[in-house]
SEZA-113900 format. One record per residue: x, y, z of N, C-alpha, C in turn. Coordinates in pm, whole numbers, plus 50000, padded with zeros to 5 digits. Layout:
! residues N
XYZXYZXYZ ...
END
This chain:
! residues 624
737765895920928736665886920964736875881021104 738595876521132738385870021266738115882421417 738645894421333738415906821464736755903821483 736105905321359734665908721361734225899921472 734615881821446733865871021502734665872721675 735775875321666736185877821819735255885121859 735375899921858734305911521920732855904321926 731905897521771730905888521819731275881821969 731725873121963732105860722059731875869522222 732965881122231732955884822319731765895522424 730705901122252729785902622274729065893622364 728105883922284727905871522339727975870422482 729485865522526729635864922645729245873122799 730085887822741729615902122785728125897722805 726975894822764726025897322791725625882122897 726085870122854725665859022925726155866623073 727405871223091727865872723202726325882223292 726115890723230725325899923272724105894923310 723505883423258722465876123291722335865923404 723535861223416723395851623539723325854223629 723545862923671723195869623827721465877423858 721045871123963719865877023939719555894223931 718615898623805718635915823789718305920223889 718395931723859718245941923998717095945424007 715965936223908714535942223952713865928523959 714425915724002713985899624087713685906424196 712225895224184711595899924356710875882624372 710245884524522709995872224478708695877724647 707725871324664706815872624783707845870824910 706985869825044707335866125142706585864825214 706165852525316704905848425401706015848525556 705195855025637705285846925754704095840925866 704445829125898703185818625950702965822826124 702155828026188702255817426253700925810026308 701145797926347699815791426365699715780826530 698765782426581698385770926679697815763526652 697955752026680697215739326672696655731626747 695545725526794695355717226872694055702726815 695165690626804694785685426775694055673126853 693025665926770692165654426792692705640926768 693645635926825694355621726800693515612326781 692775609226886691855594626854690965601426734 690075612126703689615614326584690355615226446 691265621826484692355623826351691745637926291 691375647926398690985658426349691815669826441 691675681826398692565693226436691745705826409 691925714126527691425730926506692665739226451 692885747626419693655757126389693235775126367 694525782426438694485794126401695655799926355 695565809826266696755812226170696695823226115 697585828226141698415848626099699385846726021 698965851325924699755854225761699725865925770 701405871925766701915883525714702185885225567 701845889125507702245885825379702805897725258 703935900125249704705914725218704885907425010 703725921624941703945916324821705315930324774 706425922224736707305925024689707675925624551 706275924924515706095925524332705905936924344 706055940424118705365956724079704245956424085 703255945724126701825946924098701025944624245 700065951624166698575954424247698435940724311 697925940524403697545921124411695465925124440 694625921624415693125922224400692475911324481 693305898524465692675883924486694045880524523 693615866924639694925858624670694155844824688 695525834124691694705824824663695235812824745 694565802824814695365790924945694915780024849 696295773724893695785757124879695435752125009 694295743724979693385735225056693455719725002 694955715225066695425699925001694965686625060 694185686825173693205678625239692265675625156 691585687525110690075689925009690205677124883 691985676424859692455661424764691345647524782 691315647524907691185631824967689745629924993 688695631524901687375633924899687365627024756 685885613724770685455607524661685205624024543 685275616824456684955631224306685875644624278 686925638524391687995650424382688755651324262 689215663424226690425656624088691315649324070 692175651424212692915637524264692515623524221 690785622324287690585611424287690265608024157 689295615624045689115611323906690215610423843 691575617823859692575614623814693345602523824 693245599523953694225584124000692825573723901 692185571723940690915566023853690835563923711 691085577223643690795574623469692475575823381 693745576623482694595578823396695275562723372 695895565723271696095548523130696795539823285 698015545723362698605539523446698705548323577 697915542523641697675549323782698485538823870 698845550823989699725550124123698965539924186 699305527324202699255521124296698765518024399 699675531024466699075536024604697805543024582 697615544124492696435558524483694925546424422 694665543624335694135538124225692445543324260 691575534424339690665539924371690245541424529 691285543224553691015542224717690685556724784 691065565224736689855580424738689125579324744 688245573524625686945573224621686155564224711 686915548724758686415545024905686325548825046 686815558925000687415565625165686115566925255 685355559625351684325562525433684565579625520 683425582925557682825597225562683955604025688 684335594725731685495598125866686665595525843 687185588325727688255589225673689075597025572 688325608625533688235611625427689085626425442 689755635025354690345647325428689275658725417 689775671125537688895684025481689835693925524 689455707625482689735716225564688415728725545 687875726225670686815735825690687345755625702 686975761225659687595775025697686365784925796 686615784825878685155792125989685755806326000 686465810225959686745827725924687795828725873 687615839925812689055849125767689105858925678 690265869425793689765883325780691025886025703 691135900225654692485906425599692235920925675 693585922225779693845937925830692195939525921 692195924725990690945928426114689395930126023 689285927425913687755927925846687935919225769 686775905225798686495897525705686295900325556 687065888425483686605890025351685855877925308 685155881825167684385872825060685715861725019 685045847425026686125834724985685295823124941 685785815824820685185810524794685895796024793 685575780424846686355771624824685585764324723 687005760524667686665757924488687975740524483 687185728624528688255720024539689435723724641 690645718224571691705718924671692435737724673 691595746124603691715760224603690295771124712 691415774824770690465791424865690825799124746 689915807924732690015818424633688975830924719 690165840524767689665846524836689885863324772 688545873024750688515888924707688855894524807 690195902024817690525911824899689555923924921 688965926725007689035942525033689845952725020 690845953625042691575963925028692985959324898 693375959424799694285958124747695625958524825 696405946824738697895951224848698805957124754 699045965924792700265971724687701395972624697 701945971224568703925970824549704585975324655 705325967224733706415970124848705275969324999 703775965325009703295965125155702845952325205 702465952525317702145941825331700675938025387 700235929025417698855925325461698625916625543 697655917425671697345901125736696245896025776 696785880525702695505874125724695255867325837 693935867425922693595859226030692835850625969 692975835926020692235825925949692075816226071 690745812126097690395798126181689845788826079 690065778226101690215767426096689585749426122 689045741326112689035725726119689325716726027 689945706526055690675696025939690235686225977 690005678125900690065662225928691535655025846 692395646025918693495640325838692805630125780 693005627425667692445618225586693785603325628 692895590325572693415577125578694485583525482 695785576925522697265584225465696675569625365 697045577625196697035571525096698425576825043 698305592424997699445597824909699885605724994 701045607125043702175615025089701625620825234 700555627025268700065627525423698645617925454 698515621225586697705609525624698105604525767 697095597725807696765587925909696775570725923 697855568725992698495553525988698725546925878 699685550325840700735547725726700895532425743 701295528225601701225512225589702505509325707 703525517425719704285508325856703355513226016 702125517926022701575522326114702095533426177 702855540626143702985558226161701755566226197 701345571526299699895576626332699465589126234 700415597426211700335608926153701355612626075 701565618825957702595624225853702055637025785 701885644125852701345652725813701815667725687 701675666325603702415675525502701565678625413 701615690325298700305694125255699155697025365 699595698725494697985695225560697825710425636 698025722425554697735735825652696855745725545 695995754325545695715763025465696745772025408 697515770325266698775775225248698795782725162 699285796525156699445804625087699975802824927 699275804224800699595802424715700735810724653 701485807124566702695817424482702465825424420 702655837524393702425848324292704115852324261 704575847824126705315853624082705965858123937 706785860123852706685866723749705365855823656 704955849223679704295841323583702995845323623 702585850723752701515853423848700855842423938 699755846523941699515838324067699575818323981 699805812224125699745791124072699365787224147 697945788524121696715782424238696095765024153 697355758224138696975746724098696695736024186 695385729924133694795722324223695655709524252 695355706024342696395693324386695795680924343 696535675624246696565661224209697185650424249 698245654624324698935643824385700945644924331 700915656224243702375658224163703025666624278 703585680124205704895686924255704045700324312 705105710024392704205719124432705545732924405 704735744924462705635757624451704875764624554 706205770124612705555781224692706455793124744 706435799724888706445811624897707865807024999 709065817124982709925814425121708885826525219 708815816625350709085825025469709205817825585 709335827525726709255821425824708035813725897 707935803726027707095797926057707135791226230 706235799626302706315800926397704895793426419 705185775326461704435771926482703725759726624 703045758526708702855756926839701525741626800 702205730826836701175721426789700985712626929 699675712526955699555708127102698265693527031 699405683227097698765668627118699215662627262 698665649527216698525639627340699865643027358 699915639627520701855642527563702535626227514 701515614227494702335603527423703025601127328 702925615027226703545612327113704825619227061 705405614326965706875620026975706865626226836 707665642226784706675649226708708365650326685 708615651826517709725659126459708785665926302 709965673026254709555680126143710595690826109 709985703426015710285711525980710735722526144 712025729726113712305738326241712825733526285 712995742226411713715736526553712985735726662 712935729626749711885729026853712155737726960 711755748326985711635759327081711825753427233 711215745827244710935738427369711285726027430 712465724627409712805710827450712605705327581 712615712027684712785710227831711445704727847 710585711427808709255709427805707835697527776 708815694127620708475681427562709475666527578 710475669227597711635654427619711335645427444 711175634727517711845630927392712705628227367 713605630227404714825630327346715475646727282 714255654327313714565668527251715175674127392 715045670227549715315678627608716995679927599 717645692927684718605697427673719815695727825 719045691427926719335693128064719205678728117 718785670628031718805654928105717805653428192 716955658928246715745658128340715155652828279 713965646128332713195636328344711785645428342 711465643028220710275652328260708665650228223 707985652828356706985653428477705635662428374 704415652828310703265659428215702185663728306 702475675228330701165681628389699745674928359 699805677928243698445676528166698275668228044 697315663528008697305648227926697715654527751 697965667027775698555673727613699505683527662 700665682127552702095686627538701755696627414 702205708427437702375715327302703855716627264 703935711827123705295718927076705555729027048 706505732827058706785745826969708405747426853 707615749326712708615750126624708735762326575 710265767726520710805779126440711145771326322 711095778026187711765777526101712025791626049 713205795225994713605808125887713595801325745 713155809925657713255810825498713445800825454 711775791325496711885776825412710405777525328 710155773725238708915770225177707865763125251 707825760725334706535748825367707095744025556 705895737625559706325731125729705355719325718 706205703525719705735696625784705995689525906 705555681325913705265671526084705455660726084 705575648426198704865635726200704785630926338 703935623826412703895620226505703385609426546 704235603926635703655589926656704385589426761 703665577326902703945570927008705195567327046 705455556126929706395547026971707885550426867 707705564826864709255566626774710305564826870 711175560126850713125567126841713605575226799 714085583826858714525596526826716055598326838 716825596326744718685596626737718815610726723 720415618026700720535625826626722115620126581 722535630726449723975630426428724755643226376 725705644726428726315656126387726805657226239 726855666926143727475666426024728455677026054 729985673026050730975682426051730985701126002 730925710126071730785720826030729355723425980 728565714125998727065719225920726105710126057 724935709025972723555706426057723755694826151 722665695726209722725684326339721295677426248 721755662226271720605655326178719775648726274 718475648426234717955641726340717185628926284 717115615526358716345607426309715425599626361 714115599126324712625593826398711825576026321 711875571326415711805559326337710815548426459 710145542426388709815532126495710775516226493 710675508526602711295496726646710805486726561 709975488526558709005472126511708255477226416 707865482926313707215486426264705905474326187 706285463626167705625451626116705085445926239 704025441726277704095435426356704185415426295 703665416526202703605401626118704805400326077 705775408926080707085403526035708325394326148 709115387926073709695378126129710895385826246 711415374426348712585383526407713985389126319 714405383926251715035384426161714795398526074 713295402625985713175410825934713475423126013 712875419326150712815433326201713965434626263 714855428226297716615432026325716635434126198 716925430526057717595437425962717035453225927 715615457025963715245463725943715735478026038 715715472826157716275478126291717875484326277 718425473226185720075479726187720645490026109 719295490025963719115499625811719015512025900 718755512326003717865527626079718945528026179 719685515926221720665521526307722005526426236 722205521426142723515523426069723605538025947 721675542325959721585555225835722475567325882 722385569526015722875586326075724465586426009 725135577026028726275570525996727185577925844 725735572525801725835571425605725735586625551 724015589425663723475601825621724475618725656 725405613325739726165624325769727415623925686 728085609325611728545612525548727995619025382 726995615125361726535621025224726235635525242 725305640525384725645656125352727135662825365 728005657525424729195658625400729525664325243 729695651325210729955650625009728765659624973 728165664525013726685671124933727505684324982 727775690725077728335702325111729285707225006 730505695424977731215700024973731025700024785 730705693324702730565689924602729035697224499 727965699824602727135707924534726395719924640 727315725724725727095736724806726365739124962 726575742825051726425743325201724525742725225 724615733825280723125731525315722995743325455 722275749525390721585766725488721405766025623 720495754325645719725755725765720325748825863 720095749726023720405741326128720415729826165 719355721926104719185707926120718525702526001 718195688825981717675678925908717105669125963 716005667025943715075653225979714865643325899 715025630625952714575620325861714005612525935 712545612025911711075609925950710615596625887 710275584325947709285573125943708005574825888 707535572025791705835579025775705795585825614 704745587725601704125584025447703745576325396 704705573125214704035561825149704905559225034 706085565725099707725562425020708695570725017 708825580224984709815593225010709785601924975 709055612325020708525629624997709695639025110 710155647425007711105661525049710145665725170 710915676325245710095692725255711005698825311 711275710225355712255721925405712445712825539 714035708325570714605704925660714065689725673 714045686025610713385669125641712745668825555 712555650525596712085640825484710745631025554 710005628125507709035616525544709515606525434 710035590925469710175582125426709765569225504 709195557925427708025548825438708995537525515 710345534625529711285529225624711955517925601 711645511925475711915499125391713145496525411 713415484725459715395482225499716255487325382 716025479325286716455475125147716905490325088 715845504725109715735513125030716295525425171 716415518825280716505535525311717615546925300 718685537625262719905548025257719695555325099 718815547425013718995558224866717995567724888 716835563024948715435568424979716475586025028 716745583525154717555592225234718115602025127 719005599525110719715609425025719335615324932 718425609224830717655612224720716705628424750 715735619024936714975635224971715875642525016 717065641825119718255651125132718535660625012 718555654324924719125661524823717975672024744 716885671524818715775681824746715935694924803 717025689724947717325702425006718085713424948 718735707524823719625715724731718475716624608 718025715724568716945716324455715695712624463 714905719024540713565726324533713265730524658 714155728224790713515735424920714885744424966 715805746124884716535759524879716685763224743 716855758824622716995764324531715285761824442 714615771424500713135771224498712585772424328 712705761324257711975765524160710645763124152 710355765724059708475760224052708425744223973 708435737024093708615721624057707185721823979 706695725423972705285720123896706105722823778 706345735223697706655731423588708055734123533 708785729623669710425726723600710545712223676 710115705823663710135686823747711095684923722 712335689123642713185680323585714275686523627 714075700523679715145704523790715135705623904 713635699123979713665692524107714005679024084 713435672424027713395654724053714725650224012 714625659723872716135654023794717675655323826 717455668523890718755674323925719295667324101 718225668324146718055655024249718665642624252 718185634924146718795621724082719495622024075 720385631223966721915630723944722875636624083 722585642724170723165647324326723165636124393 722045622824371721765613324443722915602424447 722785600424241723915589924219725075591624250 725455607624196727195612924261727395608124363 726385614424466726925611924637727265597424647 726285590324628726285577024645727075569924623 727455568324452729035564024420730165572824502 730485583324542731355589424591731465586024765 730505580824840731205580824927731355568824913 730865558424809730705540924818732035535324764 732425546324693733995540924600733675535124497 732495536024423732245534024327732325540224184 732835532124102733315538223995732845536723820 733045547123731732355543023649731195555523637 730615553223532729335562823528728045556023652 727605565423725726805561523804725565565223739 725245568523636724165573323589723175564823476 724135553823498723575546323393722125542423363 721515539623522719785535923544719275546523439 719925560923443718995572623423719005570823259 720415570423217720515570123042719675556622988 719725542523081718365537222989716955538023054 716615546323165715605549623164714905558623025 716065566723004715715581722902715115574422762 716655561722737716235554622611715215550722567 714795545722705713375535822692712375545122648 712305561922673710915563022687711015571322565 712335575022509712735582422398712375573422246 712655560622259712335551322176710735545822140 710015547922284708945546922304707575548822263 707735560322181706605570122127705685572122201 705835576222363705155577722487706055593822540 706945594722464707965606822571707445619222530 707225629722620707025645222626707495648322693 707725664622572708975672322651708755679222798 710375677022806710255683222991709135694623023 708885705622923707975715222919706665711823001 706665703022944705215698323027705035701223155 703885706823211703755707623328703435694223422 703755693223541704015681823614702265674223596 701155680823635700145677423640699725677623506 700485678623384699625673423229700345662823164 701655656623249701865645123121700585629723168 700375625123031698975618722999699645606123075 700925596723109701445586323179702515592123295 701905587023409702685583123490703945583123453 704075572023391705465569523331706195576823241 705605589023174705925594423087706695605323199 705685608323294706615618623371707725619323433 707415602923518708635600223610709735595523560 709835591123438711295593623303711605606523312 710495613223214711205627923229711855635223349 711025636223407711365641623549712465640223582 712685622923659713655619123726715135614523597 714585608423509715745599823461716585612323333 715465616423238716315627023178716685641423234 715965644223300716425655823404717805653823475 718415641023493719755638323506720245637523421 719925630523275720835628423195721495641723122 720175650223154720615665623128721525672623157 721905670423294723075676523380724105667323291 724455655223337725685644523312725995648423157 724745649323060725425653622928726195669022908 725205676222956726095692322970727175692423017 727435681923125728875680123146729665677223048 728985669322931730105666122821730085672822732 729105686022734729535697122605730405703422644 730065709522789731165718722803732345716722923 732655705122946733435699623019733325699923172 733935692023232733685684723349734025695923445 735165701423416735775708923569734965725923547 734215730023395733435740123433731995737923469 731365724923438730715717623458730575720323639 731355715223706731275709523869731395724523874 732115733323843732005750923895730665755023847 729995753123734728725759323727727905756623857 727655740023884726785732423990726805745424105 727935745124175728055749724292728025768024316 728415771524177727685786324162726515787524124 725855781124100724485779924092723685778024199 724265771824306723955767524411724085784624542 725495786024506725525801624608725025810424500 724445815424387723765827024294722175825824381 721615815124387720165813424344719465805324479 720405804724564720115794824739718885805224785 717915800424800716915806224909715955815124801 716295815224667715715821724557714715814024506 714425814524334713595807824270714145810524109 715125807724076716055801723965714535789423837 714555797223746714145795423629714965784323548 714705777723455715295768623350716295776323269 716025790523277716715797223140717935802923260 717185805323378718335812723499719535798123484 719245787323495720265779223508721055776823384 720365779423225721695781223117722555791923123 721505801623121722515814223119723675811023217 723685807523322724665805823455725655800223407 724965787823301726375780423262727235782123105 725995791923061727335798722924727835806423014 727915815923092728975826623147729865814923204 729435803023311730565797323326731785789823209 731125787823140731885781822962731985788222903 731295800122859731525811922742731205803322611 730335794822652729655788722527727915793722497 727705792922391725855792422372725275782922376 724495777222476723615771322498722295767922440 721605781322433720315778122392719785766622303 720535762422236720295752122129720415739022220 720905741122334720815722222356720195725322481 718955733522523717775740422539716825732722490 716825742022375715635739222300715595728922258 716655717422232716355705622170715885695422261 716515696022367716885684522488715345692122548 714975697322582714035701722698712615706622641 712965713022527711585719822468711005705722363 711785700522278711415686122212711705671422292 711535661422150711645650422237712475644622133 712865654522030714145649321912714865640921964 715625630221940716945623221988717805629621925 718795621221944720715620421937720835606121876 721315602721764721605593321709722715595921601 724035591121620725345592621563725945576721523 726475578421437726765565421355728145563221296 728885556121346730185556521234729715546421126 729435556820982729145550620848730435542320795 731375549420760732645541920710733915545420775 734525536520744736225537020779737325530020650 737645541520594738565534220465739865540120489 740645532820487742055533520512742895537920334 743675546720360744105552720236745755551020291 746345544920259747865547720284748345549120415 748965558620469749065559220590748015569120642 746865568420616746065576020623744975571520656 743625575420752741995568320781740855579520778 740315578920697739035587520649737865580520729 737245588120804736405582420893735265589720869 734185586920820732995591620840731755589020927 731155604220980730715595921053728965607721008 727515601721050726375602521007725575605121106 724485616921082723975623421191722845617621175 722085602121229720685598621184719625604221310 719275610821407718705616721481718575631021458 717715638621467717275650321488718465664421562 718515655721666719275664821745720815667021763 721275677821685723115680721764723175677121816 724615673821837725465673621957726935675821891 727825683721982729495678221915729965668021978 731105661721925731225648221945732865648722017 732765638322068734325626822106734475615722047 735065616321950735225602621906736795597921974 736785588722022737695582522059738695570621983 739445573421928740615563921869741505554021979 741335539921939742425532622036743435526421953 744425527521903745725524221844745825506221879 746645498721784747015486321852747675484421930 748885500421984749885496122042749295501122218 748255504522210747405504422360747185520322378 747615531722284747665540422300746085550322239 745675559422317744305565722247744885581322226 743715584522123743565600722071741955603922073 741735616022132740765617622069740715630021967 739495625621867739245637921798738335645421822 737945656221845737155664521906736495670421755 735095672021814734345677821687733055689821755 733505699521747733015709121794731255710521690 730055716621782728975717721687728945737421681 729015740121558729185752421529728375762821623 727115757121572725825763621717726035772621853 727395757221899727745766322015728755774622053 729055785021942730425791121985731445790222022 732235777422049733205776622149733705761022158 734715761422197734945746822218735255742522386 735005726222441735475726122564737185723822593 737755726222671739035720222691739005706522737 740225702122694740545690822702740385686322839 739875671422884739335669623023740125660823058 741375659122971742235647823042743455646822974 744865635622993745765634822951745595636522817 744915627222762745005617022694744975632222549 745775627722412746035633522324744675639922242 744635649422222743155655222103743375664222002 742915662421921742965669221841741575674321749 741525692721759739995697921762740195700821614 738515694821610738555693421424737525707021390 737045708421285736795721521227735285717221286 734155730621294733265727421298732265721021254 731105711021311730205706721207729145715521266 728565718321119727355727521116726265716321086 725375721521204723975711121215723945704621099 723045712821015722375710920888723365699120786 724805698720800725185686620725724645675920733 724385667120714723775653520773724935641820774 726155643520704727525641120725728805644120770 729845636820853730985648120809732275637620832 732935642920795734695634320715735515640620745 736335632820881737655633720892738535624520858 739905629120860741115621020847742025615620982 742605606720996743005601421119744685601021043 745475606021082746775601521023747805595621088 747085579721048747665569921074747255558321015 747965550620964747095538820848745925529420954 745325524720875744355519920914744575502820983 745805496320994746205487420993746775488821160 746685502321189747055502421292746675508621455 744905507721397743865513121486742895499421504 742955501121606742285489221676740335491221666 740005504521710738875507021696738595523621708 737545528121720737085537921691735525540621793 735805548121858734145552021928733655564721972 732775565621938732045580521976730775576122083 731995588522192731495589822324732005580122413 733295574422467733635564322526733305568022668 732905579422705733075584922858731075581222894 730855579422802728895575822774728335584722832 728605598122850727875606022840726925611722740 727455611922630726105613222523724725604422528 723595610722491722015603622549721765601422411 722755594422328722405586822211721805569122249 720475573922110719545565522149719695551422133 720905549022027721355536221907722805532921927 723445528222037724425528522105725575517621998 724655506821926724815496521844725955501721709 725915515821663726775520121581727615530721600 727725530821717729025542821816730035535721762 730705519721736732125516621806732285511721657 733195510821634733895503921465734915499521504 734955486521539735995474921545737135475921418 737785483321364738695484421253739745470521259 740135467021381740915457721351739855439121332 738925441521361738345426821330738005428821177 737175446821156736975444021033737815439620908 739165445020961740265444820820740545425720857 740215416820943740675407920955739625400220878 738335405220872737475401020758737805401920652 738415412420631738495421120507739355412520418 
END
């Protein structure tokens, strides 16, 4: 029987191994941009022209392709706007201010042609979707290009782009280009923009944006042209002499998802080096309040002088702890309406108080969703979440802080788990019915997810999964199931079950020490599964004489047990199989001489009822 269950076991494994690496028949699109721009500052409007290469690297036919048109958002009767409007708890920022938006404030994007391979095609705009019939089909392994002109209007910045941002930022521009939608194993995700998460295509972006020469422009890329524009971008120290009352930029990016912008007058423009990696750059205005006191705006002034500081040490710890950030540089951009990612930079709203978490938090999207590309619409919880937990690490780690840093996230989870408001992560970003329902899921259990997997299958294969996950799937588009599989081959455990419980339901974890009866030199400890959901356990023993054990209780489910993650003494008890709703061990040692008893002392478990983890043995027998 044990040959049989070995050869099983090793089966098993044999095959996880074989899965984590992406197959040899993953494909994924590829766009390349490039576009001119020339924009209308005092209007807040812009022309554009734009050449999409677009190589389908799928097995399939492609018939129809499809753009988002994320301006088309910011229009009274939009879905955006009936959405911010009729849902139970609406954004704030959002509520009904769409629908006030006067006729010049409002976003668009007009499309005045566009051809495929030099002959116009039939397109239809449908909301924040182009839905355009190819003429010619593109087929498996070729490619196609689109010419597209262009007019926009930037809408009054409400949600994430926009025009004069509450710290008066002139422009933030993101979401704001006719953008190629995703087609991939799921097919095409021409989802309309509500204001949530997005997915898209890696490619390059070769793009030339000509404004007033007053304004000072960072973003996505590198700027081609420094000599040209100054700023602070030039390279030669010259002083340089504006022909003409408009400056064009010019940006490169390689194999990023998206390109945004921001521009405004009166930025500062720093940079900072990160050891062996990117050059960071940072854009900020001086005064941003003008009603604010001298005081505010020195404290505010020093948050922005002291970030490059911080921010180079956290990609530091981010390098080294969850894998090499790809690209050449990083921006961290003034502007928006609080703190939105995108490939190589961040737009954040500049708040003293918030900018170093703000910072790192979008930094860290650079590792999970603008290099490790999933489809944030409907994996949120391995952009936002996996985010979160990269956020808190760094943070406590370079702060010297100690302790679980994750704590916000485990009673965020509680709250909404207890709640009878929580749905499962499954959900797509644009269908959970609360606000709040999402941004729990998303952000707070989407961490607690990681931090607990750390405690099934231990810490040091745990931190090796992170960072092979990170070099397997960098510049890819890594699935929910791509990231278990990754981490049974790293553990040689089965997963799927704390999958399906944790991510596909909204079951809890609720564990109980029922009794403790002392028999001789002997302690029978029982302990009671009142929640839905497995888990194997740590119960932790503390002796009177200051000394601990733990007992380890493996859940049958998952094949395997973790190794021991520390000095401290253990001893691995037989399996519990789900379906018991009890189970009884022995502690051998009288009961007179255990101080207490707790399951989960390291608090990693996302048990919901924290109130019957610990059994005080020595107060009780003093009752007793």
């Amino acid at each position: 029987m044990k040959k049989l269950l070995s050869l099983f076991l090793l089966t098993i494994i044999s095959y996880s191994l074989s899965v984590a690496q992406p197959a040899d028949s993953y494909w994924q699109q590829e766009v390349d941009y490039t576009m001119e721009i020339d924009v209308d500052a005092p209007n807040h409007q812009f022309t554009g022209k734009q050449k999409l290469v677009y190589t389908n690297n799928s097995p399939d036919e492609l018939t129809r392709v499809y753009y988002h048109l994320y301006f088309n958002a910011f229009q009274p009767g939009s879905m955006m706007d009936v959405r911010s409007r009729t849902i139970e708890d609406p954004d704030r920022r959002v509520m009904d201010r769409i629908y006030n938006l006067p006729e010049d404030e409002i976003g668009y994007h007009h499309i005045l042609s566009l051809k495929q391979d030099g002959k116009a095609v039939d397109y239809e705009v449908d909301g924040t979707i182009l839905v355009v019939e190819l003429n010619k089909p593109i087929k498996p392994g070729k490619k196609s290009t689109f010419e597209m002109e262009f007019e926009s209007q930037v809408p009054r910045q409400i949600r994430r782009s926009g025009w004069d941002n509450a710290t008066g930022v002139e422009f933030s521009m993101s979401q704001w280009y006719p953008k190629m939608s995703e087609y991939d194993v799921r097919g095409w995700n021409p989802n309309p923009y509500i204001g949530r998460e997005f997915h898209g295509v890696f490619g390059n972006f070769d793009v030339k944006i000509s404004i007033d020469n007053k304004y000072v422009l960072g973003g996505t890329g590198v700027v081609q042209n420094p000599n040209e524009v100054g700023h602070g971008y030039e390279n030669d120290g010259h002083q340089i002499k504006y022909k003409n009352d408009k400056i064009t930029w010019h940006f490169k990016a390689e194999n990023v998802l998206d390109f945004f912008w921001a521009a405004d007058p009166d930025y500062i423009h720093t940079t900072a080096q990160v050891p062996g990696g990117a050059t960071m750059h940072f854009l900020y205005q001086e005064n941003p309040d003008e009603n604010a006191s001298t005081q505010e705006n020195a404290v505010y002034r020093k948050a922005w002088e002291d970030l490059p500081e911080i921010a180079v040490r956290a990609m530091t710890y981010a390098n080294e702890h969850f894998g090499k950030y790809p690209y050449p540089q990083f921006s961290v951009i003034q502007g928006g309406d609080g703190g939105m990612e995108y490939p190589m930079g961040t737009l954040i709203s500049g708040a003293s108080r918030s900018v170093v978490g703000v910072t790192v938090h979008e930094m860290f999207h650079s590792w999970y969703q603008n290099v490790l590309g999933t489809n944030e619409s409907l994996y949120a919880w391995m952009d936002e979440g996996f985010t979160s937990f990269a956020t808190s690490e760094t943070i406590a780690g370079i702060s010297g802080i100690t302790g679980n840093p994750h704590g916000g996230s485990y009673r965020g989870y509680r709250f909404i788990a207890t709640s009878g408001d929580e749905e499962a992560l499954t959900t797509h970003a644009d269908h959970f019915v609360t606000n709040q329902a999402y941004s729990i899921a998303s952000y707070s259990k989407g961490a607690v997810f990681l931090y607990q997997l750390s405690y099934i299958i231990g810490d040091e294969a745990f931190r090796k999964g992170m960072l092979d996950y990170h070099k397997t799937w960098q510049l890819k588009h890594p699935t929910d199931l791509d990231f278990i599989r990754l981490m049974e081959r790293e553990s040689g455990m089965i997963l799927d079950w704390y999958y399906e419980y944790f991510v596909q339901t909204t079951k809890t974890i609720d564990y109980g020490i029922h009794s403790v009866l002392g028999d001789g030199s002997k302690t029978k400890v029982e302990i009671e599964k009142i929640g839905l959901m497995p888990m194997p356990l740590d119960v932790e023993v503390e002796y009177t004489d200051g000394s601990k054990e733990i007992f380890y209780i493996p859940l049958r489910i998952m094949r395997g047990e973790k190794p021991a993650e520390n000095d401290t003494k253990r001893t691995v008890l037989e399996d519990w199989p789900w379906v018991q709703p009890s189970y009884t061990f022995t502690i051998p040692a009288a009961a007179s001489s255990i101080k207490s008893i707790t399951i989960d002392a390291t608090e990693r478990l996302a048990d919901v009822e924290l109130s019957n983890n610990t059994f005080d043995v020595a107060e009780r027998l003093m009752q007793d």
